[in-house]
BADO-979689 format. One record per residue (C-alpha): residue number from 1; residue in three letters; x, y, z. Coordinates in pm, 1 decimal. Example, Ala and Ser with C-alpha at 12.3 -4.5 7.8 and 13.67 -1.06 7.14 Angstrom:
2
<num: 1 residu: Ala X: 1230.0 Y: -450.0 Z: 780.0>
<num: 2 residu: Ser X: 1367.0 Y: -106.0 Z: 714.0>
***
This chain:
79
<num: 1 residu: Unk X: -886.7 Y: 25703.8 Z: 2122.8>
<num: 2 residu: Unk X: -839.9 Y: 25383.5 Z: 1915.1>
<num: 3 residu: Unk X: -1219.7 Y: 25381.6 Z: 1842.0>
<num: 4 residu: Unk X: -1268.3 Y: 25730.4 Z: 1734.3>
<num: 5 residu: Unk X: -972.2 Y: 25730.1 Z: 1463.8>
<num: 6 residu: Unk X: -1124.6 Y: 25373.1 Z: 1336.1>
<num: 7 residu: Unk X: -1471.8 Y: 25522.0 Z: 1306.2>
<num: 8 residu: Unk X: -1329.6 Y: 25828.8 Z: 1146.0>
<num: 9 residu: Unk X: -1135.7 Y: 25592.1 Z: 901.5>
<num: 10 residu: Unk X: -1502.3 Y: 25397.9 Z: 837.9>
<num: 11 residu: Unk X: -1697.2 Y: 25731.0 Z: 754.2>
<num: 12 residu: Unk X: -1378.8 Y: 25848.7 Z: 495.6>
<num: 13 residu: Unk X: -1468.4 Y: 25503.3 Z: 341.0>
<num: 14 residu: Unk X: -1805.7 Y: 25520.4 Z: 295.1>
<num: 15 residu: Unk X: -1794.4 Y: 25898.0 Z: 152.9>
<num: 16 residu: Unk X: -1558.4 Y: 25701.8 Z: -133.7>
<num: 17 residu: Unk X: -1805.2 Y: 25428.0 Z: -193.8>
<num: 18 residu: Unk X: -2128.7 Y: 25627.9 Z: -148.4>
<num: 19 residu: Unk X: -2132.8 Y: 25766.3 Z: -495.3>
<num: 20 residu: Unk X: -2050.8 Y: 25430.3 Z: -656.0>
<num: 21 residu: Unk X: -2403.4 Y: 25305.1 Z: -458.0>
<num: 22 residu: Unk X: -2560.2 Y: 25612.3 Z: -479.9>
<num: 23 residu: Unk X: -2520.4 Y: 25533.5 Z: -892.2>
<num: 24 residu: Unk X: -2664.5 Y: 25230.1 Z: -893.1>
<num: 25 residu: Unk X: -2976.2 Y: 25343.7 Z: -695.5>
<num: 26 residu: Unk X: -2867.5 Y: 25293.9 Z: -360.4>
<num: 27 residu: Unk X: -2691.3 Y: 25423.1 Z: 1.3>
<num: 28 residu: Unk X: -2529.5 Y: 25339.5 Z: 333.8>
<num: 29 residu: Unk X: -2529.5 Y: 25504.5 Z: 619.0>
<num: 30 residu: Unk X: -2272.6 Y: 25420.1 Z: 937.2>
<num: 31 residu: Unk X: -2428.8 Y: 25284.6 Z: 1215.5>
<num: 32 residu: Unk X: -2130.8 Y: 25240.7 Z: 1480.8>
<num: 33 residu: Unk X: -1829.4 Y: 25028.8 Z: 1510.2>
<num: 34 residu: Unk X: -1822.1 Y: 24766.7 Z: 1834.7>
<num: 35 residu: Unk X: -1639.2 Y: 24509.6 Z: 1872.5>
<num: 36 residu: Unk X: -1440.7 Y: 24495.7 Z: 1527.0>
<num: 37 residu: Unk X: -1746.9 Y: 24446.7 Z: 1326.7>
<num: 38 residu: Unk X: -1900.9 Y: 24777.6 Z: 1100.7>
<num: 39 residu: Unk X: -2273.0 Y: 24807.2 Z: 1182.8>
<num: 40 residu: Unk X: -2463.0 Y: 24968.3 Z: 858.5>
<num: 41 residu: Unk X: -2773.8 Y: 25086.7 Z: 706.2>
<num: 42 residu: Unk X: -2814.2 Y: 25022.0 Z: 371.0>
<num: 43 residu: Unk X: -3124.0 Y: 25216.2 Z: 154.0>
<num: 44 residu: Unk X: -3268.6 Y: 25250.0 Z: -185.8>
<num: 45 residu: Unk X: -3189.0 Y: 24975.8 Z: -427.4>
<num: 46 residu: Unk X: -2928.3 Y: 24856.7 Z: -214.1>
<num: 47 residu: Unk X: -3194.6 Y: 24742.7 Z: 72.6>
<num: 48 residu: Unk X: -3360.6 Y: 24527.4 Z: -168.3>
<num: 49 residu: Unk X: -3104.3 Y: 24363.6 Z: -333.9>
<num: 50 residu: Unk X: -3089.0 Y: 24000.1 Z: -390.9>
<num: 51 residu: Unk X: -2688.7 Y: 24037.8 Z: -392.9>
<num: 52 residu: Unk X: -2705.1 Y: 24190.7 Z: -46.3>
<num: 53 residu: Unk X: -2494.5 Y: 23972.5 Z: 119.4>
<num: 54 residu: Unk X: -2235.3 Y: 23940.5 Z: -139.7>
<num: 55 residu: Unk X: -2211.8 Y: 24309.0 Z: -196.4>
<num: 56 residu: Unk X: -2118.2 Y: 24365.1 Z: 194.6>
<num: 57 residu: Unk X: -1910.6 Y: 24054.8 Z: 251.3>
<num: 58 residu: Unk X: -1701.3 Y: 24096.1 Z: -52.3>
<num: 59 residu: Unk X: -1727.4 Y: 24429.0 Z: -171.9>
<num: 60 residu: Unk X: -1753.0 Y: 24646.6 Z: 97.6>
<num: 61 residu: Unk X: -1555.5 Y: 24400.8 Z: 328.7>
<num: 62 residu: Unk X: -1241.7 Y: 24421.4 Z: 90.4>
<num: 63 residu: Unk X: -1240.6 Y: 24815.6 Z: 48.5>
<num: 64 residu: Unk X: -1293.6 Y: 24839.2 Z: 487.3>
<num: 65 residu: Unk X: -998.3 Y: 24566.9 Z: 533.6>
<num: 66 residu: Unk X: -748.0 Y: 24750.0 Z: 299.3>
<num: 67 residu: Unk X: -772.8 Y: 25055.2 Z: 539.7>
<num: 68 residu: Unk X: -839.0 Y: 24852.8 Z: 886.2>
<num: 69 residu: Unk X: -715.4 Y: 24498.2 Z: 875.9>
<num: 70 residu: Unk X: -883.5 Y: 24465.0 Z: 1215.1>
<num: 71 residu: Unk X: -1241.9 Y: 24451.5 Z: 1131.8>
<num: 72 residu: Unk X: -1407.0 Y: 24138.4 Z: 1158.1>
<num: 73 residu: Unk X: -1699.1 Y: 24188.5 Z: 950.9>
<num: 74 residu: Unk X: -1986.7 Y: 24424.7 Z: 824.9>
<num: 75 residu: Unk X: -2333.6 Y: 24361.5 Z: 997.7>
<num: 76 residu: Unk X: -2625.7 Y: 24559.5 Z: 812.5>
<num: 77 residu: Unk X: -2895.5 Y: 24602.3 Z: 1067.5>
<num: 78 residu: Unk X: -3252.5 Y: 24648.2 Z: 960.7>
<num: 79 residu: Unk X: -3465.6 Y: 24902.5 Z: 1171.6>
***
């Protein structure tokens, strides 16, 4: 299934990222994938961080689209 090998291609991301956040104090964790947007969890520093938004949206956003030009955007949902 389509799904599957994109959320499989999302995790392989975030295990290259993670120590680059995990460095400066922070985390993600994968939510699920629906509708071509990434839902995530972000923790420690990273939770907090005034530069949030640009950190997902251009960051994160970037690294995602080089691998899946179909996602739409990165949603970080607070529980």
């Amino acid at each position: 299934m389509i799904i599957l090998k994109t959320e499989e291609k999302i995790k392989n991301i975030i295990d290259d990222i993670r120590p680059y956040l995990i460095a400066d104090g922070g985390n993600l964790e994968f939510v699920k994938y629906e509708d071509g947007y990434i839902y995530i969890k972000l923790y420690g520093a990273c939770a907090n961080c005034l530069y949030q938004d640009n950190t997902i949206n251009e960051n994160l956003l970037t690294f995602f689209k080089e691998e899946i030009p179909d996602i739409k955007g990165i949603i970080n949902v607070n529980f």
